[in-house]
FIKOLZA-1660 file (N, C-alpha, C; in steps of 0.1 Angstrom, whole numbers, plus 5000, padded with zeros to 4 digits):
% residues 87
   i   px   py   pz ch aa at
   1 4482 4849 5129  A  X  N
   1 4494 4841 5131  A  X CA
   1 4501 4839 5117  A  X  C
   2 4492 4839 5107  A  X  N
   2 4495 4834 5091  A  X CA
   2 4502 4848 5083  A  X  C
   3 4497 4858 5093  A  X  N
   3 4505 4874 5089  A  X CA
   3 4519 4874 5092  A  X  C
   4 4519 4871 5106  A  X  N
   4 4529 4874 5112  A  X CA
   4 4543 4865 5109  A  X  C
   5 4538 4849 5104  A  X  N
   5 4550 4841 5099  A  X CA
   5 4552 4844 5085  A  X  C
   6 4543 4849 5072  A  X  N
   6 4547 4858 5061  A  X CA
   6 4554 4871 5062  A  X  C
   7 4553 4881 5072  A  X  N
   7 4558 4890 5073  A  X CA
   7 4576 4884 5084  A  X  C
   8 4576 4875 5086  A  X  N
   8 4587 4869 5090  A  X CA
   8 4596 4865 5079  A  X  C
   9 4589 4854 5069  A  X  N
   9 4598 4850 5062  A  X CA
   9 4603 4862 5052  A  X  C
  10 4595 4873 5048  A  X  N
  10 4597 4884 5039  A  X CA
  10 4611 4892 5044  A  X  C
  11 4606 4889 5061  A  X  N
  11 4622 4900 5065  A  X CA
  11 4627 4894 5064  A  X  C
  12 4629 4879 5069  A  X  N
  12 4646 4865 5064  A  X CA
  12 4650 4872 5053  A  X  C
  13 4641 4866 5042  A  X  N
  13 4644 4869 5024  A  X CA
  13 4651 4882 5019  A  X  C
  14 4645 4886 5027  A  X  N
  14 4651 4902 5023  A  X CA
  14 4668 4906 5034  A  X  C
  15 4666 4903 5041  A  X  N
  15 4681 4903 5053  A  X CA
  15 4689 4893 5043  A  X  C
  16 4685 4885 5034  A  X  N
  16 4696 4872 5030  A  X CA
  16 4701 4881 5018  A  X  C
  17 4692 4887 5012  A  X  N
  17 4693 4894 4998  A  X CA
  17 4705 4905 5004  A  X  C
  18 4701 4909 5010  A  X  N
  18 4713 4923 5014  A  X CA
  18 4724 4919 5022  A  X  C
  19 4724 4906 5027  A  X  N
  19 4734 4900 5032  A  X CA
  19 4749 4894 5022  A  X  C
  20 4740 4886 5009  A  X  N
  20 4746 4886 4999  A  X CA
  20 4756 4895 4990  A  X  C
  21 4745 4902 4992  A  X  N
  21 4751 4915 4978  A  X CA
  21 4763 4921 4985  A  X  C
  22 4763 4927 4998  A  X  N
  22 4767 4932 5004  A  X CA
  22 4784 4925 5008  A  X  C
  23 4782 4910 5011  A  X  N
  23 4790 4901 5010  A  X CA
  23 4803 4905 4992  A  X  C
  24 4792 4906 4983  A  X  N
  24 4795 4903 4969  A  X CA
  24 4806 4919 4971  A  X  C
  25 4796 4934 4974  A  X  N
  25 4804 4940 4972  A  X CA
  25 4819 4946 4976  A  X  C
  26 4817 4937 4991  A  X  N
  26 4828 4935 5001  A  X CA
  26 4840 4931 4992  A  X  C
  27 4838 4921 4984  A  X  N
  27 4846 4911 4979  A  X CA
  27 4853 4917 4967  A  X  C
  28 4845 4923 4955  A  X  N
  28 4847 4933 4947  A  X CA
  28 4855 4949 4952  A  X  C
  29 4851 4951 4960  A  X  N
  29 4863 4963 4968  A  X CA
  29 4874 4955 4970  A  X  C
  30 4880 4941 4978  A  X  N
  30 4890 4934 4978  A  X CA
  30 4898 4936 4966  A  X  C
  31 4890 4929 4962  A  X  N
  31 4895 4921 4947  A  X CA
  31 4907 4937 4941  A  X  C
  32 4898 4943 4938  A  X  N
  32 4903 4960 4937  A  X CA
  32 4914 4960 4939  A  X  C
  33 4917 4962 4956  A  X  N
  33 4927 4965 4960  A  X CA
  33 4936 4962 4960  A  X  C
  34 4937 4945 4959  A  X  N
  34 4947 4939 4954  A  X CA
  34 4950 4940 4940  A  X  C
  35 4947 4943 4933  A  X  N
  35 4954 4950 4918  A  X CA
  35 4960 4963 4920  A  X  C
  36 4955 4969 4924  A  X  N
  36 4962 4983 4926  A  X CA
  36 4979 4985 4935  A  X  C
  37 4981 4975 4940  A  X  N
  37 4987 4977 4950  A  X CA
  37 5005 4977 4941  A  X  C
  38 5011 4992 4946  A  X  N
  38 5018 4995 4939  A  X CA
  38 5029 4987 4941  A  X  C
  39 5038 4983 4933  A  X  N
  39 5052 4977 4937  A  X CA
  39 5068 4987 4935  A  X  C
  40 5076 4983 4942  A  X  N
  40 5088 4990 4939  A  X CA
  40 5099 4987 4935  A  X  C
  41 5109 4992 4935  A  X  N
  41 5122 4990 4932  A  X CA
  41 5132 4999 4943  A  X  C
  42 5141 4990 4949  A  X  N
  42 5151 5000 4959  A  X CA
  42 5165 4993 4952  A  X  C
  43 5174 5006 4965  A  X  N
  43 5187 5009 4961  A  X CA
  43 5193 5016 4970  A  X  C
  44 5207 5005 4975  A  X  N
  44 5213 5015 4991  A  X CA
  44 5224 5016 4985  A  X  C
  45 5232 5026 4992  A  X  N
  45 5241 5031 4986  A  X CA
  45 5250 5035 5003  A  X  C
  46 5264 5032 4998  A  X  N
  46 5273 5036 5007  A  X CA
  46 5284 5051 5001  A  X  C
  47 5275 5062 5008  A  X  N
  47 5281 5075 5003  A  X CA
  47 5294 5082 5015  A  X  C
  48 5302 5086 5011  A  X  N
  48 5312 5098 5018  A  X CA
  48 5301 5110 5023  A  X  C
  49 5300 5115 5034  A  X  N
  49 5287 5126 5039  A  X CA
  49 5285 5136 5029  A  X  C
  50 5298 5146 5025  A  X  N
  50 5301 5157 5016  A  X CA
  50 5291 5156 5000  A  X  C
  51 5289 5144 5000  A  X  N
  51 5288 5140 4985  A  X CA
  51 5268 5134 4984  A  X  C
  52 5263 5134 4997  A  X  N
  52 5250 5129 4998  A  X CA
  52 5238 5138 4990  A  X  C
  53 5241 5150 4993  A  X  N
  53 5232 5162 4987  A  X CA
  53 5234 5160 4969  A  X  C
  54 5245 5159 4966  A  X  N
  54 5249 5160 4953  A  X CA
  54 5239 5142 4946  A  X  C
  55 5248 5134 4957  A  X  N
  55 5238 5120 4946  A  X CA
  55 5220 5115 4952  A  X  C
  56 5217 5121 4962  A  X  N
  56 5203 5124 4965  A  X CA
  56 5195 5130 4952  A  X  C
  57 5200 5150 4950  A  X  N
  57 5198 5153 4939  A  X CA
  57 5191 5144 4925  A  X  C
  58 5204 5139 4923  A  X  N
  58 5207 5132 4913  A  X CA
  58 5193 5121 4905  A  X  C
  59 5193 5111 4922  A  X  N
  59 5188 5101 4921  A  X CA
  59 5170 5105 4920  A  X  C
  60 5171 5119 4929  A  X  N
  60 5156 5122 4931  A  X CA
  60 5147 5124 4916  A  X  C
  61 5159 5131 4910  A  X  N
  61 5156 5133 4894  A  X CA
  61 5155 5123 4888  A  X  C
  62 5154 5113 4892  A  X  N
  62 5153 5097 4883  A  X CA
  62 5144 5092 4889  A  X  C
  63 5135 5098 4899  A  X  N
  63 5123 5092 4903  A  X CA
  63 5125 5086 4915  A  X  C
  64 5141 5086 4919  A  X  N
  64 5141 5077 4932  A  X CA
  64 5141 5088 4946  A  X  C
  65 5132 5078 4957  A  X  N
  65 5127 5087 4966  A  X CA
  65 5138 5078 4981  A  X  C
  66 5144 5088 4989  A  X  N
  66 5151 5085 4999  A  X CA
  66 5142 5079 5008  A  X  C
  67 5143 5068 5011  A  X  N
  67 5135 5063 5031  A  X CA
  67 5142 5059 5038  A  X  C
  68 5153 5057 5038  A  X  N
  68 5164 5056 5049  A  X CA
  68 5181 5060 5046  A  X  C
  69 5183 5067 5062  A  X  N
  69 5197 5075 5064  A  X CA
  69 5203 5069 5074  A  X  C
  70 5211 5065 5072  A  X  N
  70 5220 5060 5082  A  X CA
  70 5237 5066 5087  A  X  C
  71 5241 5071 5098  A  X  N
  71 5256 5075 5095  A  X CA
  71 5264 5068 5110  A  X  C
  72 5265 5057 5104  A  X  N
  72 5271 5048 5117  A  X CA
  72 5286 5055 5122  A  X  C
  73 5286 5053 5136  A  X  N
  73 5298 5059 5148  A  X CA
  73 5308 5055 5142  A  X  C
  74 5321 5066 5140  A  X  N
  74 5330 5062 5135  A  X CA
  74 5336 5061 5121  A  X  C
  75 5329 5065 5111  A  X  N
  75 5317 5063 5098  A  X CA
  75 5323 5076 5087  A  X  C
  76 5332 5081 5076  A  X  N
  76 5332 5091 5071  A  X CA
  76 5321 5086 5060  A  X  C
  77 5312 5072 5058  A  X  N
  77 5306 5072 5049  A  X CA
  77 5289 5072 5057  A  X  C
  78 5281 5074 5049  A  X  N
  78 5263 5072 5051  A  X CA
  78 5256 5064 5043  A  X  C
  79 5247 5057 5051  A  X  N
  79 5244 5042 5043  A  X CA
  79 5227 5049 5039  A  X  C
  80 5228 5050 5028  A  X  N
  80 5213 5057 5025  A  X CA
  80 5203 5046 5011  A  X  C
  81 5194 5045 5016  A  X  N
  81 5186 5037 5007  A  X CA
  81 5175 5044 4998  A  X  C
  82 5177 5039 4987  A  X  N
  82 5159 5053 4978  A  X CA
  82 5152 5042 4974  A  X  C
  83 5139 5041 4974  A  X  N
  83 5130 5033 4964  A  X CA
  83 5122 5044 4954  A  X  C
  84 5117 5035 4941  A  X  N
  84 5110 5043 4932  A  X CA
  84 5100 5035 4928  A  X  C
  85 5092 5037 4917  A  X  N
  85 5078 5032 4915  A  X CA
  85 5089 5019 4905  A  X  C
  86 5083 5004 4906  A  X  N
  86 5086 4998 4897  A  X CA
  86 5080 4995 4878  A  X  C
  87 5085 4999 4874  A  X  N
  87 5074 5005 4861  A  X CA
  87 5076 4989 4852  A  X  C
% end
C-alpha cells in the first residue's frame, strides 16, 4: 500500500513538473510572437484606369505592394490601395 501511494505521489510530482515547464514554454513561444509581428504602412490612391500600370510600377519599386482594386460603375477613375513594410 506504502508502494503504491509513493509511486503515486512520484507520478503527481512529475505530471506537475511537466505541466509547468510546458505551461512556461507555451508562454515563451507567445511572448515571441508578439514581437515579431510585422506592422505596416498603406496608401489609396484615386487613379484614371490608363495610368494604373504605370503608378503600380512605380510604387512597387518603392516597396509598396497592391491589396486592393476597385473600379466603381460609372468610374473613368480606380480606387487602388498598396501597403508596405513600416520600417
Amino acid at each position: 500500500m506504502k508502494k503504491t501511494a509513493i509511486a503515486i505521489l512520484v507520478l503527481i510530482t512529475i505530471l506537475s513538473i511537466f505541466s509547468i515547464s510546458f505551461a512556461k514554454s507555451t508562454t515563451e513561444t507567445s511572448t515571441k510572437q508578439q514581437v515579431e509581428i510585422q506592422k505596416w504602412e498603406y496608401t489609396c490612391l484615386r487613379q484614371l484606369s490608363e495610368k494604373i500600370g504605370l503608378i503600380s510600377n512605380s510604387l512597387g519599386k518603392e516597396g509598396w505592394e497592391m491589396v486592393s482594386f476597385a473600379f466603381p460603375k460609372n468610374s473613368v477613375h480606380a480606387r487602388i490601395c498598396f501597403k508596405r513594410p513600416l520600417k
